[in-house]
C-alpha positions in Angstrom: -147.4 -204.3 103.5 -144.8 -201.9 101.5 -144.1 -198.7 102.4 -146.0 -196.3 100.3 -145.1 -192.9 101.4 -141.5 -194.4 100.8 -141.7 -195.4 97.5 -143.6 -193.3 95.3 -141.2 -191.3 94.1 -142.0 -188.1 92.2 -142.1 -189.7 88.8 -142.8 -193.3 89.7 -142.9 -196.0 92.4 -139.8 -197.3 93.5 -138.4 -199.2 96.6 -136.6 -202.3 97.9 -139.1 -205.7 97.4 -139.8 -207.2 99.5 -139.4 -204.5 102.7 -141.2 -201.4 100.7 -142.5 -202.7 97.8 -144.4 -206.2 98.1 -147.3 -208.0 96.2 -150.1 -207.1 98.7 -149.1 -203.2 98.1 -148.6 -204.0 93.9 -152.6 -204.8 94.4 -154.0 -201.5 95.9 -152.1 -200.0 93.5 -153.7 -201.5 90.7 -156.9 -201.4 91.8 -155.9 -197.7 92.9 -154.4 -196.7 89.3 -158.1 -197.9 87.7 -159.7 -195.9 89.9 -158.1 -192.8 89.4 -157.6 -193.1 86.1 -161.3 -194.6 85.4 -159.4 -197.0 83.3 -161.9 -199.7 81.0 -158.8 -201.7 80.1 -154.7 -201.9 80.9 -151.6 -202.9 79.5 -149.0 -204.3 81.6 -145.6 -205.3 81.3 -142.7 -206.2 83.2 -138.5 -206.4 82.8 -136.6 -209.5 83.7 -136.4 -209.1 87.6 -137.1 -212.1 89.7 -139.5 -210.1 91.7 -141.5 -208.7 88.3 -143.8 -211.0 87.2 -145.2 -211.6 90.7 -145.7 -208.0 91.7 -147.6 -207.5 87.6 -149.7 -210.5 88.6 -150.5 -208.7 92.0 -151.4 -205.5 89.8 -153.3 -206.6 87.8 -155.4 -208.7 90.0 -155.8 -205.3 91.8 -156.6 -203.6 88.6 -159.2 -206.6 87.4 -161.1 -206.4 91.0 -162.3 -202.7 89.8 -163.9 -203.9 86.7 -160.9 -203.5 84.1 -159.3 -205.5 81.7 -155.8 -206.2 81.4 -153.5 -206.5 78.5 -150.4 -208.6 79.5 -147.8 -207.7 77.1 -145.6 -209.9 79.6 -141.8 -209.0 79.1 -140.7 -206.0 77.6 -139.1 -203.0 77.9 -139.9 -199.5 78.6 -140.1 -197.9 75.4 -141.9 -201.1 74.5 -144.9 -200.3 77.0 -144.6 -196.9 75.6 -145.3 -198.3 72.7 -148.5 -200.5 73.5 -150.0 -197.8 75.5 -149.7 -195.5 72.0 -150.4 -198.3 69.6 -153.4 -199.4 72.0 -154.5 -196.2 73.1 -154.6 -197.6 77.0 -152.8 -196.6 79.9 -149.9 -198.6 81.4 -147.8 -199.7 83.6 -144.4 -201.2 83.5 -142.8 -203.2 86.4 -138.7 -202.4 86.4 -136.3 -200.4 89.0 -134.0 -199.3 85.7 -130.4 -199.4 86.4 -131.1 -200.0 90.4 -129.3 -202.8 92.0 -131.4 -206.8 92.0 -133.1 -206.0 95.1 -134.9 -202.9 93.8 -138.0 -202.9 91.7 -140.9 -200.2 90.8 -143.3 -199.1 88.2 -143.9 -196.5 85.8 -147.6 -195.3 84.8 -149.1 -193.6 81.8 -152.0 -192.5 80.6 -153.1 -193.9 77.4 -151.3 -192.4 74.6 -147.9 -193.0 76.8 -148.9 -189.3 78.5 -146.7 -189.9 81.9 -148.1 -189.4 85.4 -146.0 -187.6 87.8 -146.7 -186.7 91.2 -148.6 -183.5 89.9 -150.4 -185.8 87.6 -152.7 -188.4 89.6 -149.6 -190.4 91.3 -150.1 -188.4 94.7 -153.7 -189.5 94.2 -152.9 -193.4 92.9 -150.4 -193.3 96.4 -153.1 -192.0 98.8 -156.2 -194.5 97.3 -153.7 -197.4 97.6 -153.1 -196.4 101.1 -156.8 -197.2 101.8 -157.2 -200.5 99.8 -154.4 -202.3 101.0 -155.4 -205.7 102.3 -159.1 -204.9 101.1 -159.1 -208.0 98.5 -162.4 -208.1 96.1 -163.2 -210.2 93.5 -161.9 -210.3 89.5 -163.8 -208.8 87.3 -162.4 -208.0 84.6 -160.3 -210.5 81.9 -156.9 -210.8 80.8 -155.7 -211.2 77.6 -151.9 -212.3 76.6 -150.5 -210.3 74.1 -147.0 -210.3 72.0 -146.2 -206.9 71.4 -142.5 -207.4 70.4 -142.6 -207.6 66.5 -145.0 -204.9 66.5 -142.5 -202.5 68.9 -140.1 -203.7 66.4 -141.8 -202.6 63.4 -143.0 -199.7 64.3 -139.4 -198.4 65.1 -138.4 -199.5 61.8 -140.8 -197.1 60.2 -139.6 -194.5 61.7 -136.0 -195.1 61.0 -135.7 -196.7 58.0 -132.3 -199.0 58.1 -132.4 -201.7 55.3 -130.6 -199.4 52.8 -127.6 -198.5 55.4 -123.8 -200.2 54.4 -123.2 -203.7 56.8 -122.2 -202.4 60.1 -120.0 -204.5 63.1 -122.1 -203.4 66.2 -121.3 -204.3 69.7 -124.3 -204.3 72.5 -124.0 -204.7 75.9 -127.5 -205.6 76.9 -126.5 -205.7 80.6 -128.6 -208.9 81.3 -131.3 -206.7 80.9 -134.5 -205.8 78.4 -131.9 -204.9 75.6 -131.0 -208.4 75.2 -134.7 -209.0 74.3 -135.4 -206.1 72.2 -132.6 -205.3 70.0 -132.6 -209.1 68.1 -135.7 -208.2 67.2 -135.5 -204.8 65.9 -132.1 -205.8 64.2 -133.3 -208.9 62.7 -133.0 -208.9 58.5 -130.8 -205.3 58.8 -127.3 -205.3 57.1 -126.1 -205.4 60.7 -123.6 -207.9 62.3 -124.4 -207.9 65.9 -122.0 -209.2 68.7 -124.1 -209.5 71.7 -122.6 -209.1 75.0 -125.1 -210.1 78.1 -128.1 -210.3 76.4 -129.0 -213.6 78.7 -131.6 -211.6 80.9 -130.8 -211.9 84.5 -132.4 -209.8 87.4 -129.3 -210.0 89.1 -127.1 -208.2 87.0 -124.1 -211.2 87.1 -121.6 -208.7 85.2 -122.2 -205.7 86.0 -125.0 -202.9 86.6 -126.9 -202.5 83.6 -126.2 -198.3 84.2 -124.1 -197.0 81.5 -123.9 -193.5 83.0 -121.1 -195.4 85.3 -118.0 -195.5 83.0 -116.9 -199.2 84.8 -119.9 -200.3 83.3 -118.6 -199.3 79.9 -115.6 -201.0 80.1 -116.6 -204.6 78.8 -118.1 -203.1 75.5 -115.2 -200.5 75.1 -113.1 -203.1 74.8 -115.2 -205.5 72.6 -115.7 -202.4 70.3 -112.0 -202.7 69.8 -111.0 -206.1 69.9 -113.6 -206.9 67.4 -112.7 -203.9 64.9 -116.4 -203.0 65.2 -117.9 -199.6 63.4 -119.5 -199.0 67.2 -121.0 -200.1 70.2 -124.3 -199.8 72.6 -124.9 -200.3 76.1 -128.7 -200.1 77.3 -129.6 -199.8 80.8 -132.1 -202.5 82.3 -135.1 -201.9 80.9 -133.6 -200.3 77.7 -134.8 -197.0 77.7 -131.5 -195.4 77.8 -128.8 -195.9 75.5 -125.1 -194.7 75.5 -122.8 -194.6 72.5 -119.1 -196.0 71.6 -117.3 -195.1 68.4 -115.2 -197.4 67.0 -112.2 -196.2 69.1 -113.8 -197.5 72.3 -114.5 -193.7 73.1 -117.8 -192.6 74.8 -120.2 -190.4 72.4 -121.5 -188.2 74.6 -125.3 -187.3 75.1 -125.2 -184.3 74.0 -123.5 -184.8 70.3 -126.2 -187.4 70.1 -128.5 -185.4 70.7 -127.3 -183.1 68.2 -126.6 -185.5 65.9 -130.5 -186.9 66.0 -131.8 -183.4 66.1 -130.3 -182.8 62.7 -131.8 -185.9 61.1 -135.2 -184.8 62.7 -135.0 -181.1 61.2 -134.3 -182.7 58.0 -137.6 -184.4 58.4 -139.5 -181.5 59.8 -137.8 -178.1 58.9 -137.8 -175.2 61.5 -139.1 -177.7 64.3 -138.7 -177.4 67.4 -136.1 -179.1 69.5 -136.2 -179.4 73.7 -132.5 -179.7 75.2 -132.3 -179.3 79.4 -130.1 -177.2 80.3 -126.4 -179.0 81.1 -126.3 -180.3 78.3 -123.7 -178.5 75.6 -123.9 -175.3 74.0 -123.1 -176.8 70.8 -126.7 -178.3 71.1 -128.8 -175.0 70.4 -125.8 -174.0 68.2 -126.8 -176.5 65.9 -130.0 -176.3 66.3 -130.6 -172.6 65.1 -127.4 -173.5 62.3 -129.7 -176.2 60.9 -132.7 -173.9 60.9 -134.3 -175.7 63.8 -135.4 -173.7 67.1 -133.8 -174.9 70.5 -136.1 -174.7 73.5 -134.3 -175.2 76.9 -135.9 -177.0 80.0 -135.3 -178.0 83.4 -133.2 -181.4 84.3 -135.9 -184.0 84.3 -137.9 -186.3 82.2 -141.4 -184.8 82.8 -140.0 -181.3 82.3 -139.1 -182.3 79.1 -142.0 -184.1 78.3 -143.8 -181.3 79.0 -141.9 -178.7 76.9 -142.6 -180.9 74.0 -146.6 -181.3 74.9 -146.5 -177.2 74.7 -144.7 -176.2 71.9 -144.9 -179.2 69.7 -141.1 -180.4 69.6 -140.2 -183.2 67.1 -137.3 -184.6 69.6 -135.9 -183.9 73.1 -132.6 -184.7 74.7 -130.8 -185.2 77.7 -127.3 -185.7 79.0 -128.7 -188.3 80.9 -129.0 -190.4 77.6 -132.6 -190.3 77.3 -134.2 -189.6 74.1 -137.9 -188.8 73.6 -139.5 -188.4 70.3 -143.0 -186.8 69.4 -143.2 -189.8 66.3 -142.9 -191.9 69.5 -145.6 -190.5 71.7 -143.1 -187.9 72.8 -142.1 -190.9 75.2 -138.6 -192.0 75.4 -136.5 -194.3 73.4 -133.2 -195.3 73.8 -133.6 -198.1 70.6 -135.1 -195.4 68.6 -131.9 -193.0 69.0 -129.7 -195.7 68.9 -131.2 -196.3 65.3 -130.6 -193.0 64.3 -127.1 -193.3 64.8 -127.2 -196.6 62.7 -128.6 -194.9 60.3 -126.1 -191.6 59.9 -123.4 -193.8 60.4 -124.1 -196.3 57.6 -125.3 -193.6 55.3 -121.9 -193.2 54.5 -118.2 -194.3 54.7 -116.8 -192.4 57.6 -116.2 -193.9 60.9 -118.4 -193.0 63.8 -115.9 -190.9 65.4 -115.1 -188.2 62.3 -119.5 -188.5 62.0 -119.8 -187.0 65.4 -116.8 -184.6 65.8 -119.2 -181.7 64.0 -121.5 -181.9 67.0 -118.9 -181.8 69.1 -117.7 -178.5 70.1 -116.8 -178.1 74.0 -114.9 -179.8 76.6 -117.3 -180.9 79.1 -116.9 -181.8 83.2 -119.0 -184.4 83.4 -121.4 -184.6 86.2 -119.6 -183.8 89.7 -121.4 -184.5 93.0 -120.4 -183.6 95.9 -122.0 -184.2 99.6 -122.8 -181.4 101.2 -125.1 -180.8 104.3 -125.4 -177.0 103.6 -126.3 -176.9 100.0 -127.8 -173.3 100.6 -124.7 -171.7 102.0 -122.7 -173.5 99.3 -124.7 -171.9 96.2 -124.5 -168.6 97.7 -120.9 -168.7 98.5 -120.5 -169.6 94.8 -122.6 -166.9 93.7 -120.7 -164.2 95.7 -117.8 -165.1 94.2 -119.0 -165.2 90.7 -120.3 -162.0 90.5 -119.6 -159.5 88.2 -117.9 -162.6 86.2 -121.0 -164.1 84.0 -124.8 -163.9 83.6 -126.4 -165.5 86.3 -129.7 -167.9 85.9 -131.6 -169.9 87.9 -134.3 -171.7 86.0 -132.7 -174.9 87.8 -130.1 -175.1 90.9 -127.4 -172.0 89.3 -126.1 -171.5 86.2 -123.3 -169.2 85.6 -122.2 -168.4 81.8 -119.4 -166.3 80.5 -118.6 -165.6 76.8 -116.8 -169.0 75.9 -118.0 -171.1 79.2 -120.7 -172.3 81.4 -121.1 -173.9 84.8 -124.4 -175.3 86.8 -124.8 -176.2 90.2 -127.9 -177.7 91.2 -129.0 -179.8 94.4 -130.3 -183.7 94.0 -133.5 -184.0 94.4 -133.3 -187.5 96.6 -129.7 -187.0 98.3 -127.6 -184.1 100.0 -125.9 -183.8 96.9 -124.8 -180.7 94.9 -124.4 -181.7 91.2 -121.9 -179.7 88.6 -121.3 -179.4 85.2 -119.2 -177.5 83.4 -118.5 -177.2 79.7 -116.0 -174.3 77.8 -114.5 -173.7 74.4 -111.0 -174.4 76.5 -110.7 -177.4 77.9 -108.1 -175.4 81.0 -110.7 -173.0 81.2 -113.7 -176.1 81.8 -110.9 -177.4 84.4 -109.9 -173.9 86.0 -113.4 -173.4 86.3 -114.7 -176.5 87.4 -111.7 -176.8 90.1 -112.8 -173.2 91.7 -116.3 -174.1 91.9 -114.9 -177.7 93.3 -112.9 -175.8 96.0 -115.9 -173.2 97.2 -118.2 -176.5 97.6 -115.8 -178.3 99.5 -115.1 -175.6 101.8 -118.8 -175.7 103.1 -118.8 -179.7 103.6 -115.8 -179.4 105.4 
């Protein structure tokens, strides 16, 4: 039996297959999720792990022994469940670890219409009923029907970004031997778009590399493909393609946060004076634009469901984070890491400049990066940084600390899984992003020492 107190995770269920996730514990939870959800019917699918399709048959055998049906959309990725569970109107689960390592695997749960469920959101309660049906076996009720949702996910995004009339572009995509390398040929088939596939042979065990493109050695393959093959840009998707990361033609990253600008424009275009979610280390420039482009800029905690909640409340068209994911209320305010990759297709071929000169305009800071550091005391190290901070820039603390001055900004906040403290920094002067990065750098480390 897996471990279940171990591996559902405050967003999902994740955890090392065998040892803390196995078939027997896929089954309570299936039979679990109908019964907390009261779920008629359910849509499954499952990335390209060697460990997925026997842990989806497990659920849904668990989820048919409480009466429901299942909808096997077999593989597919994320986004792509997200899709089903709209299109359908059923809830859903997906069987993928992400951009963990082979041995990992896990599932994500929705409520019909792609609504997420979170710990504060019936997880807690899928987790504990699990707990008591482990091992107790019943017999199938419900049926199972096959189903190919792939050209439907593929048209569907193609109505909402509409690429047919866009000049012939050179892209590079490193699929990462994971869902990518399913998905994109299908949503790129019959566009003006000359795609050089890199891993797209899908393969649980990540041969090449980790299919994580927030990890810049993971970039490295497409960066120089982008180049080599005087390509207009390039794409990397994470394992079960729900993320997506940008290269211009120079073999330089796009950041998350000009993308996110960059797609918020296009979106306010669409729907003028919407609103738009950002979380809060991502840039300045991002509400900047924003309010510039008549939109208004609503800013959030680090963290999908805090951003999927914003956008439930007030009704935002789009959402981004630095993290590269991408949500979309045309899209079941789920995220899409195809979808924003489309959007970028699209400003890009909409006219003759390359990608790089397209995305300067949203670019407007110098930026840290993400910068963890381990530290036992994370306590003593935030308030060592606040004492010597004060007096120098407002203080907020809506998540970990953030610290701005006129021209600059820094956050500090604690990982949620590890003794981590996490920084970002971003100012108008890239010596000022480093002086101030480099002091905040030097109060941490004097705490883990």
């Amino acid at each position: 039996m897996g471990d279940l107190a171990k591996i559902f995770k405050a967003y999902d269920v994740r955890g090392v297959v065998p040892d803390e996730l196995d078939e027997p514990t896929a089954e309570a939870v299936g039979a679990a999720f109908v019964e907390v959800t009261g779920a008629e019917s359910v849509v499954v699918a499952h990335d390209m792990r060697e460990s997925s399709p026997p842990l989806a048959e497990a659920f849904i055998r668990g989820a048919r022994s409480r009466g429901a049906d299942v909808v096997h959309a077999g593989l597919g990725s994320t986004d792509l469940l997200y899709y089903a569970s709209g299109s359908l109107g059923l809830p859903g689960v997906m069987f993928t670890a992400s951009h963990n390592p082979a041995r990992y695997n896990g599932m994500k749960m929705c409520r019909s219409g792609a609504v997420p469920i979170g710990g504060d959101s019936g997880l807690t309660e899928i987790r504990d009923r699990a707990a008591e049906l482990v091992g107790a076996t019943a017999a199938p009720g419900g049926s199972v029907i096959e189903k190919d949702l792939l050209t439907g996910y593929a048209d569907h995004l193609r109505t909402l970004v509409d690429l047919r009339g866009i000049r012939p572009l050179k892209v590079v995509v490193d699929a990462g031997n994971g869902m990518g390398g399913h998905t994109v040929p299908a949503v790129f088939e019959g566009l003006p778009i000359d795609l050089l596939p890199l891993y797209f042979e899908l393969d649980g065990s990540f041969p090449n590399h980790e299919a994580n493109p927030l990890e810049p050695q993971n970039l490295v393959d497409l960066q120089r493909a982008v180049v080599d093959n005087d390509a207009d840009l390039g794409l990397a998707f994470d394992g079960d393609a729900d993320r997506c990361w940008v290269i211009d033609e120079r073999g330089e990253s796009v950041s998350p946060s000009a993308v996110t600008a960059l797609v918020a424009v296009r979106e306010l275009a669409k729907y003028p004076g919407a609103t738009i979610i950002h979380n809060l280390i991502t840039s300045l420039g991002v509400p900047e634009i924003v309010r510039e482009h008549g939109g208004v800029p609503e800013r959030t905690r680090v963290g999908h469901s805090f951003i999927k909640a914003e956008m439930a409340r007030t009704g935002a068209v789009f959402g981004g984070e630095h993290s590269a994911h991408y949500y979309f209320r045309d899209f079941w305010f789920a995220d899409s890491g195809m979808l924003a990759a489309m959007h970028v297709l699209a400003a890009l071929g909409e006219q003759e400049r390359p990608l790089s000169e397209v995305v300067e305009v949203y670019s407007r800071y110098h930026a840290s990066g993400e910068v963890n550091s381990a530290v036992s005391d994370q306590a003593e190290a935030l308030r060592r940084v606040r004492e010597a901070f004060a007096g120098r820039g407002e203080f907020d603390e809506l998540d970990g600390l953030t610290v701005s001055g006129p021209d600059w900004w820094f956050n500090l906040r604690a990982s949620n899984t590890e003794p981590l403290l996490r920084l970002n920094a971003e100012a108008a002067d890239e010596s000022k992003m480093t002086a101030i990065r480099d002091e905040v750098l030097a109060i941490v480390g004097k705490v883990s020492e």
